[in-house]
CHARMM-style PDB file with segment names, atoms N, HN, CA, C and O in Angstrom:
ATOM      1  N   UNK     1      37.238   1.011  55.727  1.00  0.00      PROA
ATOM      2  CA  UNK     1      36.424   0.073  54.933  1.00  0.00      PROA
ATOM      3  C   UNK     1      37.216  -1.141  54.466  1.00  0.00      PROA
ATOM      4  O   UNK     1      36.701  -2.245  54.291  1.00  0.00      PROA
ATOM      5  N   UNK     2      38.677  -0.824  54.252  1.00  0.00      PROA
ATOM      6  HN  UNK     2      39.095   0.073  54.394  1.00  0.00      PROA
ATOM      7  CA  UNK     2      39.311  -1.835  54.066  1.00  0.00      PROA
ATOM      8  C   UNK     2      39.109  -3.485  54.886  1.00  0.00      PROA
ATOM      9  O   UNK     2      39.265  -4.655  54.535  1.00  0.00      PROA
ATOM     10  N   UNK     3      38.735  -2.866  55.979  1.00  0.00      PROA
ATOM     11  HN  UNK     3      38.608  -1.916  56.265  1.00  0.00      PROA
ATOM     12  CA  UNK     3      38.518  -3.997  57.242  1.00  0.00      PROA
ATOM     13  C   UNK     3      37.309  -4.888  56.517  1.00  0.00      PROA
ATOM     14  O   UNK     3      37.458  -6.088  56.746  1.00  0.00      PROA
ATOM     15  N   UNK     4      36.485  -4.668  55.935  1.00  0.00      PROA
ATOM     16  HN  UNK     4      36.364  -3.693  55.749  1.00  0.00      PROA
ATOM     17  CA  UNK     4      35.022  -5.182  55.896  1.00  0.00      PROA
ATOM     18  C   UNK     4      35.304  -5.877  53.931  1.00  0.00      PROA
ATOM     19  O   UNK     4      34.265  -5.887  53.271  1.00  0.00      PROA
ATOM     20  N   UNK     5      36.013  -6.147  53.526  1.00  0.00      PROA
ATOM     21  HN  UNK     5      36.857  -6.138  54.063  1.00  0.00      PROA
ATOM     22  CA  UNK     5      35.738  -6.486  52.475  1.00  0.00      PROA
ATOM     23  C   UNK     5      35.226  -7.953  52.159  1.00  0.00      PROA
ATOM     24  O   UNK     5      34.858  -8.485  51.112  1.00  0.00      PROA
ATOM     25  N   UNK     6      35.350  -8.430  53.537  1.00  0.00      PROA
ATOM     26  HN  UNK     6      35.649  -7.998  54.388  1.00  0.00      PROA
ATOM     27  CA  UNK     6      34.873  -9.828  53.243  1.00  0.00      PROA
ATOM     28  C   UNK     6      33.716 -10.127  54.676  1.00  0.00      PROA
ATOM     29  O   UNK     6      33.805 -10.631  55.795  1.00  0.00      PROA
ATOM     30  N   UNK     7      32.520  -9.397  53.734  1.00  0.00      PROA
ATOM     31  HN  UNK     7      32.448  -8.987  52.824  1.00  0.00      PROA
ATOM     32  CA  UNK     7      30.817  -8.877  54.813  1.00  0.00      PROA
ATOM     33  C   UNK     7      30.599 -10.625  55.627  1.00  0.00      PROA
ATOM     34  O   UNK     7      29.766 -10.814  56.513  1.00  0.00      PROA
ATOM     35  N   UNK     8      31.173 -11.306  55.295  1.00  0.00      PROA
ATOM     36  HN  UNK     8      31.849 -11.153  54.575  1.00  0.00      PROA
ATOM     37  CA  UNK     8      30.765 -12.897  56.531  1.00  0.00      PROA
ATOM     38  C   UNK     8      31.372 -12.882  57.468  1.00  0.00      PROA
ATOM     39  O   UNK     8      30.770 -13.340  58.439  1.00  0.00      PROA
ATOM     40  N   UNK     9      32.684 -12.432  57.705  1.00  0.00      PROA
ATOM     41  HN  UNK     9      33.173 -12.060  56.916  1.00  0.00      PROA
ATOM     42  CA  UNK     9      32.876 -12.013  58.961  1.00  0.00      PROA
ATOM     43  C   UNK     9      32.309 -11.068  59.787  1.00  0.00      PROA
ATOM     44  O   UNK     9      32.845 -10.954  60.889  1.00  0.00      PROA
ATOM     45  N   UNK    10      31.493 -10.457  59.578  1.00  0.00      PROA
ATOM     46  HN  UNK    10      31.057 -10.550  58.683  1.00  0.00      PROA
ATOM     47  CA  UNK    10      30.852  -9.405  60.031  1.00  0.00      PROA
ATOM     48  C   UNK    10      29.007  -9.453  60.741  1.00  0.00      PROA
ATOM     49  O   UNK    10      28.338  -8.812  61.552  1.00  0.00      PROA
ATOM     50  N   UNK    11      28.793 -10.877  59.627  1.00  0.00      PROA
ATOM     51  HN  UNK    11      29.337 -11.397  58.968  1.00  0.00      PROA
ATOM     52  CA  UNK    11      27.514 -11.095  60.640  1.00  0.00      PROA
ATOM     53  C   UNK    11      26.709 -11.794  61.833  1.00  0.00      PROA
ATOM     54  O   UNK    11      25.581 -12.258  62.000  1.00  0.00      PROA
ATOM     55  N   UNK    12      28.097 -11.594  62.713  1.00  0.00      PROA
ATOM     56  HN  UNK    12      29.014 -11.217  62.578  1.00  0.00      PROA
ATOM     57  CA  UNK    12      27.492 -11.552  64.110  1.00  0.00      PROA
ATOM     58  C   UNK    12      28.421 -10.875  64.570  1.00  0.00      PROA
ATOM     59  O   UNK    12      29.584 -11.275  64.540  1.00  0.00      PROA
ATOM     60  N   UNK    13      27.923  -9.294  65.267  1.00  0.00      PROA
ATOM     61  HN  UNK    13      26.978  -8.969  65.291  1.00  0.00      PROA
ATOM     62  CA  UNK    13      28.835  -8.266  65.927  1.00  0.00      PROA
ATOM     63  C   UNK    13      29.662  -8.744  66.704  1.00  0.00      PROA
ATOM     64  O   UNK    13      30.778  -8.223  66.721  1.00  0.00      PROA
ATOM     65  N   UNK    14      29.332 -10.071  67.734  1.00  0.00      PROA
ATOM     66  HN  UNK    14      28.427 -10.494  67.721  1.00  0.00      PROA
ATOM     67  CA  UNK    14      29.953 -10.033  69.296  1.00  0.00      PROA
ATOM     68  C   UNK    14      31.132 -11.281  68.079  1.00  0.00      PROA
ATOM     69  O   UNK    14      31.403 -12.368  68.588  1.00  0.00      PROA
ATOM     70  N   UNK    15      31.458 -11.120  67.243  1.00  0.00      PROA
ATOM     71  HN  UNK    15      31.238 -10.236  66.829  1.00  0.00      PROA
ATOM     72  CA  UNK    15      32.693 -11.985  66.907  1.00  0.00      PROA
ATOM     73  C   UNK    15      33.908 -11.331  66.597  1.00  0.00      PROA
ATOM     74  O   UNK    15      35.036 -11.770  66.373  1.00  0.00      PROA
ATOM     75  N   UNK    16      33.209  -9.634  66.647  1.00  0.00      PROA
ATOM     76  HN  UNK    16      32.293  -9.277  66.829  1.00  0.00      PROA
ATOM     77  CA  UNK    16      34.393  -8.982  66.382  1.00  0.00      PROA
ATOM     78  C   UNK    16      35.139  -7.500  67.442  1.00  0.00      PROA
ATOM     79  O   UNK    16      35.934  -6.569  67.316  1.00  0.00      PROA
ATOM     80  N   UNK    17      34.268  -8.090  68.418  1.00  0.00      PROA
ATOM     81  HN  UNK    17      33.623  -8.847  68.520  1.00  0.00      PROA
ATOM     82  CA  UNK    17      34.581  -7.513  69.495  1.00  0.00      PROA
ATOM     83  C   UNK    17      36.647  -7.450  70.063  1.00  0.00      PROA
ATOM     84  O   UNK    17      37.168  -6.732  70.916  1.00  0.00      PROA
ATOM     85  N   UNK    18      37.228  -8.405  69.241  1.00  0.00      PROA
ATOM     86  HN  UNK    18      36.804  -8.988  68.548  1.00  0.00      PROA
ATOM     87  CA  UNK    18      38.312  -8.390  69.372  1.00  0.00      PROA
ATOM     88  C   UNK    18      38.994  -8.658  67.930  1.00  0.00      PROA
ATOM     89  O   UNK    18      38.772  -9.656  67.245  1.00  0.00      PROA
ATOM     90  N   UNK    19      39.742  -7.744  67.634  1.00  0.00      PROA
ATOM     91  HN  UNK    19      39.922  -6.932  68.191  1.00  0.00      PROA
ATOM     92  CA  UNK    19      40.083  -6.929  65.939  1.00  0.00      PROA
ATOM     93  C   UNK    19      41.281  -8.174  65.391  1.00  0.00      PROA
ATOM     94  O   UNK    19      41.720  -8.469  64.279  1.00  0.00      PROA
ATOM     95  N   UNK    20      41.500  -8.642  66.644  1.00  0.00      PROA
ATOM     96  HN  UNK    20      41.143  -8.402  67.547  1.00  0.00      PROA
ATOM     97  CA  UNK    20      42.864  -9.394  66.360  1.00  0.00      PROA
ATOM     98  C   UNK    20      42.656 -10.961  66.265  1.00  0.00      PROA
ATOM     99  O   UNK    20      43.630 -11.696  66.103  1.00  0.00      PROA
ATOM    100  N   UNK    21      41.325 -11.477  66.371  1.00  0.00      PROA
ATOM    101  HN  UNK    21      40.533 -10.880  66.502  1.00  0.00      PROA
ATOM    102  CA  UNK    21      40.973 -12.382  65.954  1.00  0.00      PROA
ATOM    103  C   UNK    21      40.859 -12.939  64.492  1.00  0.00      PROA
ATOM    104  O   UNK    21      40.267 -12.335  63.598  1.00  0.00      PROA
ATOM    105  N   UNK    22      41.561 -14.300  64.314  1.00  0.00      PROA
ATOM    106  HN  UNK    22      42.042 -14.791  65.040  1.00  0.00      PROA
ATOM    107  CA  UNK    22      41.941 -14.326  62.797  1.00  0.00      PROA
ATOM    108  C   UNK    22      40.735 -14.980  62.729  1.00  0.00      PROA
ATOM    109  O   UNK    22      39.891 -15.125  63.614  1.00  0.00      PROA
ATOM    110  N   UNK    23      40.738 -15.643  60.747  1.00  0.00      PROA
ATOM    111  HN  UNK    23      41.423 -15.525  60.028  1.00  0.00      PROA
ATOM    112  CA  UNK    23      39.241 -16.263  60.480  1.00  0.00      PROA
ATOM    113  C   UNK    23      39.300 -17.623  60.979  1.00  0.00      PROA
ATOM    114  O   UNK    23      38.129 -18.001  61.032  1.00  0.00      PROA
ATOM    115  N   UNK    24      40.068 -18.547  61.372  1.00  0.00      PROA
ATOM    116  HN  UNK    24      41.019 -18.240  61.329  1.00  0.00      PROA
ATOM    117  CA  UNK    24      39.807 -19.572  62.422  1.00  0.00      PROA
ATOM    118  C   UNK    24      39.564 -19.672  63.557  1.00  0.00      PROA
ATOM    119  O   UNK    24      39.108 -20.677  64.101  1.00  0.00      PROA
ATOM    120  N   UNK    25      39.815 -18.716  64.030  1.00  0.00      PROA
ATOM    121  HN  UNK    25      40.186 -17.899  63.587  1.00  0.00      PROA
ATOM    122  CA  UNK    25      39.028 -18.120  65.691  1.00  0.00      PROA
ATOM    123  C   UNK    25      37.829 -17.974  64.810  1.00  0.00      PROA
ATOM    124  O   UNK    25      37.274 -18.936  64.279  1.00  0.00      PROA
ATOM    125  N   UNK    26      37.477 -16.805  64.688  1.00  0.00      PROA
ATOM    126  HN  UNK    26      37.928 -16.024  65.119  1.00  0.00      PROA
ATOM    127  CA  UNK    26      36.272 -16.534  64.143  1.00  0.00      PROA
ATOM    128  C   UNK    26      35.160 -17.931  64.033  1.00  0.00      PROA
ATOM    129  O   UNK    26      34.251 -18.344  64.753  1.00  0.00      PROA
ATOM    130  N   UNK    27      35.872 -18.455  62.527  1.00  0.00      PROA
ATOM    131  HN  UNK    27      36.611 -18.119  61.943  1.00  0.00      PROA
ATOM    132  CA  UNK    27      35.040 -20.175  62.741  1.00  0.00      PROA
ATOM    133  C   UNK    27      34.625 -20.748  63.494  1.00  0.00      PROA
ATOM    134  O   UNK    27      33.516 -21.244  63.298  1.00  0.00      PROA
ATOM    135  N   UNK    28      35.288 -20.957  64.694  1.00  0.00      PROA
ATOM    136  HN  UNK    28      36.189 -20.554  64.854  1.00  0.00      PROA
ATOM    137  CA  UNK    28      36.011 -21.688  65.629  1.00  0.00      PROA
ATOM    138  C   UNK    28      34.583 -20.765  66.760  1.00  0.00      PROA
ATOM    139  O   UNK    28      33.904 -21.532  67.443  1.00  0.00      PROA
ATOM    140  N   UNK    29      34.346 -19.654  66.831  1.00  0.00      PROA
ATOM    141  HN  UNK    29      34.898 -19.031  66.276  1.00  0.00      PROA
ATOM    142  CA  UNK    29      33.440 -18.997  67.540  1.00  0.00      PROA
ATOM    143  C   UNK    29      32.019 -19.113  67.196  1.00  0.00      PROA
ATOM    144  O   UNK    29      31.162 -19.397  68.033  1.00  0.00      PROA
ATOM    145  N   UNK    30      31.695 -18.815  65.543  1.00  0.00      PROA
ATOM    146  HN  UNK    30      32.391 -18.583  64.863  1.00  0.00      PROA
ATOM    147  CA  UNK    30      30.613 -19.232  65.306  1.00  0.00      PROA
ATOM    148  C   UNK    30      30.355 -20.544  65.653  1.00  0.00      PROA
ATOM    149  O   UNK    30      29.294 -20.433  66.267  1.00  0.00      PROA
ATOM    150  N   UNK    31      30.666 -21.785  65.652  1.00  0.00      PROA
ATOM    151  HN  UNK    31      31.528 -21.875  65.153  1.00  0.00      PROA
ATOM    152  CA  UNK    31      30.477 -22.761  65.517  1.00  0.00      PROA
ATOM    153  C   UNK    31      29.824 -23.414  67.073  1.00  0.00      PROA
ATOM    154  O   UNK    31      28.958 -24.268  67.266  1.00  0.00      PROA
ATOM    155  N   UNK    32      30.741 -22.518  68.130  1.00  0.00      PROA
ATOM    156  HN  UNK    32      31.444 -21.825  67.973  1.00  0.00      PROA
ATOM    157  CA  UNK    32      30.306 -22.596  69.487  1.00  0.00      PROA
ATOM    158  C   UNK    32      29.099 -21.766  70.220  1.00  0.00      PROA
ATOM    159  O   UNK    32      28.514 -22.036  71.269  1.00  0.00      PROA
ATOM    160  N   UNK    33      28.903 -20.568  69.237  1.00  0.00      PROA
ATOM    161  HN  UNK    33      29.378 -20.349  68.384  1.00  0.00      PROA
ATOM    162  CA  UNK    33      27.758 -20.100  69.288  1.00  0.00      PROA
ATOM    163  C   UNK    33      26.721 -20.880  69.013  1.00  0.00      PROA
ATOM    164  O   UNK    33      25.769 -21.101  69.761  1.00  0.00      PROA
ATOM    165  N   UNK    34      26.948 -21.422  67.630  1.00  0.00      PROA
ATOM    166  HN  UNK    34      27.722 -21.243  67.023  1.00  0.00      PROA
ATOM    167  CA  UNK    34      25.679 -22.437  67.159  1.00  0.00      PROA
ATOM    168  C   UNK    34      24.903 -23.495  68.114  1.00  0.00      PROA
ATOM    169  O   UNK    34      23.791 -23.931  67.816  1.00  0.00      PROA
ATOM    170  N   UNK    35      25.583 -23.854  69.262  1.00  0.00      PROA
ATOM    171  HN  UNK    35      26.487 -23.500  69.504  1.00  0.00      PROA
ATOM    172  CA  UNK    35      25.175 -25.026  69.935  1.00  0.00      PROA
ATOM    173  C   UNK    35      24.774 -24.056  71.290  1.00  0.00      PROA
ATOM    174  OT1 UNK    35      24.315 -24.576  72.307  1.00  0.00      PROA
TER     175      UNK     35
END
């Protein structure tokens, strides 16, 4: 549970398909999703 304490990374599954992605990847993914 430790993993999940911060639930916005978490709402879109396919962003965390790789554990080792930091929160600027992450950003960086939503943002390319969006378009």
């Amino acid at each position: 549970p430790q993993l999940n304490q911060n639930p916005q990374l978490n709402q879109n599954p396919q962003l965390n398909q790789n554990p080792q992605l930091n929160q600027n990847q992450l950003q960086s993914l939503n943002e390319n999703l969006k378009i």
